[in-house]
C-alpha positions, 0 to 999 in steps of 0.5 A, a space after each residue: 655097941 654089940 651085945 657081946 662087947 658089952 658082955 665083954 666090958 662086963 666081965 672085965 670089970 668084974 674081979 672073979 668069973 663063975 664056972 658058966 662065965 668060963 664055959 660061954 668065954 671057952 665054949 665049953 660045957 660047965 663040967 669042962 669048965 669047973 676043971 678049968 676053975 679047979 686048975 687055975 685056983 690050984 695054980 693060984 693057990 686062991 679058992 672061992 667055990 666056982 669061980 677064978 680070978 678074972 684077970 688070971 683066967 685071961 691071962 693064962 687061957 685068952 691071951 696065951 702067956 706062955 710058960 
């Protein structure tokens, strides 16, 4: 098994990602990635301090639902 699969297990069975979780998953900076957090715990209505749902996060941003 690759590193990054593994990485990818991981996360999946975590229920909240950190902002730098978010920055490596998007490849962005962690100031990109706090906007990203703020956005989707805005639109969640859910907040903990630098960190978003996980299954949320995919759903909205890796998996492209539309809407």
């Amino acid at each position: 098994m690759s590193l990054n699969i593994g990485r990818e297990v991981m996360l999946m069975e975590k229920n909240f990602m950190t902002v730098e979780e978010v920055a490596e998953e998007l490849k962005v900076s962690k100031s990109y990635a706090y906007k990203v957090v703020w956005e989707l715990n805005a639109e969640m209505r859910e907040t903990i301090s630098g960190r978003v749902n996980t299954s949320f996060f995919r759903k909205k941003l890796c998996y492209g639902e539309e809407g």
